[in-house]
C-alpha positions as CSV (number, residue, x, y, z in Angstrom):
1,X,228.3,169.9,67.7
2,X,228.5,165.9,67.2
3,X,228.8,163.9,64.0
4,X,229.0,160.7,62.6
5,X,229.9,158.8,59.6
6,X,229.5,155.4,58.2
7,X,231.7,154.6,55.4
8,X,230.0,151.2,53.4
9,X,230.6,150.4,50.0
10,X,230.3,147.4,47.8
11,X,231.6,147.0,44.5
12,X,232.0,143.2,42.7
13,X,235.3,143.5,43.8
14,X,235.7,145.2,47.0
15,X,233.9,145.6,50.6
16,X,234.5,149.2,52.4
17,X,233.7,150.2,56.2
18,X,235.3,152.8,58.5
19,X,232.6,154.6,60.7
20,X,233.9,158.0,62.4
21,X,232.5,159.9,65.1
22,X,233.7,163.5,66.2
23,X,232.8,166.7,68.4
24,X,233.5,170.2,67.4
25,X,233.9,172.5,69.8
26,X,235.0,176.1,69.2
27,X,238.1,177.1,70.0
28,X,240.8,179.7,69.2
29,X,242.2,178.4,66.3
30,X,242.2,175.1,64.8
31,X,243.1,171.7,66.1
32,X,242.5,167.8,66.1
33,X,242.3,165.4,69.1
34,X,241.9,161.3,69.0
35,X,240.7,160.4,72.5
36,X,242.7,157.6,73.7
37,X,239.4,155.3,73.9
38,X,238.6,155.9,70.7
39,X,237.9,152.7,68.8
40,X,235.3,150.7,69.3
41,X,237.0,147.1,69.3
42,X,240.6,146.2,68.9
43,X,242.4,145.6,65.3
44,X,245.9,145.6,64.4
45,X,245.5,149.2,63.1
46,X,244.4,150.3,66.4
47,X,247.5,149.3,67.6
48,X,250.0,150.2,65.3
49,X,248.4,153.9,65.2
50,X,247.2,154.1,61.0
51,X,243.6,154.1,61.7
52,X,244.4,157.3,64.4
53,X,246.6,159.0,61.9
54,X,244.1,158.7,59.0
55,X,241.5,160.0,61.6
56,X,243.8,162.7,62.2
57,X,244.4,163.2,58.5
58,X,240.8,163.4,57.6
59,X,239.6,165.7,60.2
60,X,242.0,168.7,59.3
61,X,241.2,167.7,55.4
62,X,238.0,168.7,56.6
63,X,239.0,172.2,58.1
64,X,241.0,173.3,55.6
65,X,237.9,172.7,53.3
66,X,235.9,174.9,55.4
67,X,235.1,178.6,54.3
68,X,237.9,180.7,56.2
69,X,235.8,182.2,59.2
70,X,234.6,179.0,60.0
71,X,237.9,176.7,60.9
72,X,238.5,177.7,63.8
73,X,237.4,174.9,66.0
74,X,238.8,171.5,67.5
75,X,237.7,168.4,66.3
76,X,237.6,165.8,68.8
77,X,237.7,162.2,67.1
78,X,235.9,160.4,70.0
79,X,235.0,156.8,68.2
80,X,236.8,154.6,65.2
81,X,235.5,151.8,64.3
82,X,236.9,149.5,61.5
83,X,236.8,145.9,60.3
84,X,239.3,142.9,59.8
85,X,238.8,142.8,56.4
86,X,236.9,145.7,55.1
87,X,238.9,148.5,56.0
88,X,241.5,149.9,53.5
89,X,243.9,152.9,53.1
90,X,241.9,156.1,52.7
91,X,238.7,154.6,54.5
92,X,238.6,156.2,58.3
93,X,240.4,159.3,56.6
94,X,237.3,159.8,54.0
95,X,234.9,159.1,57.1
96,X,236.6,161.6,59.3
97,X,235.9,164.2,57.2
98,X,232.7,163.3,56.3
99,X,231.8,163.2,60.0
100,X,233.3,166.9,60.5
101,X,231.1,168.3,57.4
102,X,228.1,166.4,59.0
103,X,228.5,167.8,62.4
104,X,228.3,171.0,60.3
105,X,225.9,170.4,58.3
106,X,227.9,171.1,55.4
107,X,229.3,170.1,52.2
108,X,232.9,171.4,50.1
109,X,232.0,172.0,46.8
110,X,234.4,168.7,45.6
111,X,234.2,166.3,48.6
112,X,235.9,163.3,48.2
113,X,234.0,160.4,46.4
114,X,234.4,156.7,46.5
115,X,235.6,155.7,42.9
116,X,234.0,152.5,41.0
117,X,236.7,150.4,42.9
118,X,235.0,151.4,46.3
119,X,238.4,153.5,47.2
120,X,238.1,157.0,48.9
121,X,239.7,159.8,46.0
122,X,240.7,163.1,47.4
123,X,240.2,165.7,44.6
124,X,241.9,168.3,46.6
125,X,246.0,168.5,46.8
126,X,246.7,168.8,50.0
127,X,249.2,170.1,53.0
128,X,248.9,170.2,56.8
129,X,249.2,174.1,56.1
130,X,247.6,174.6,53.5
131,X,244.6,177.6,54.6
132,X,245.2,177.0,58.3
């Protein structure tokens, strides 16, 4: 299963892009992969590894969202693509996720949300363990 997101706000303030694209594949247990080709073109958060973290980040925020008999499944993160200006904390973390629940074809019952400042909000507390 493949999916993609494009995160692109607007506000009078602020621009926000990340765009995401991941595989699922079923596995075992759960699990999160960032190819090592995975961006698009280079940008200083491609090379000091926050974009790939926050990819990381949002892809197993999506899991443990996920009703229990369905996380089992690795998440390959095969594109990131971000921009100079446009991409902020929180952005390829919120499209990560997104792109997970796409490739599902579904939808937690409080995703995260861009606030009126354009900034992702997660509504959920979360933990690396936390339903995994």
């Amino acid at each position: 299963m493949e999916g993609i997101f494009r995160l692109r706000r607007q506000t009078n303030r602020w621009a926000r892009f990340a765009e995401v694209s991941v595989r699922l594949v079923p596995a075992g247990g759960a699990g999160v992969v960032v190819r090592a080709d995975a961006f698009r073109w280079p940008h200083p958060a491609a090379a000091d590894g926050s974009a790939e973290a926050e990819a990381r980040e949002g892809a197993w925020y999506a899991l443990r969202e996920l009703p229990a008999g369905v996380r089992s499944l690795l998440v390959e993160v095969t594109e990131i693509a971000i921009a100079p200006a446009d991409t902020g904390p929180g952005d390829v973390k919120f499209a990560a996720a997104h792109a997970v629940w796409q490739a599902l074809g579904y939808l937690p019952p409080r995703p995260p949300f861009t606030g009126e400042d354009g900034n992702p909000v997660f509504p959920v507390a979360e933990t690396p363990e936390q339903g995994l």
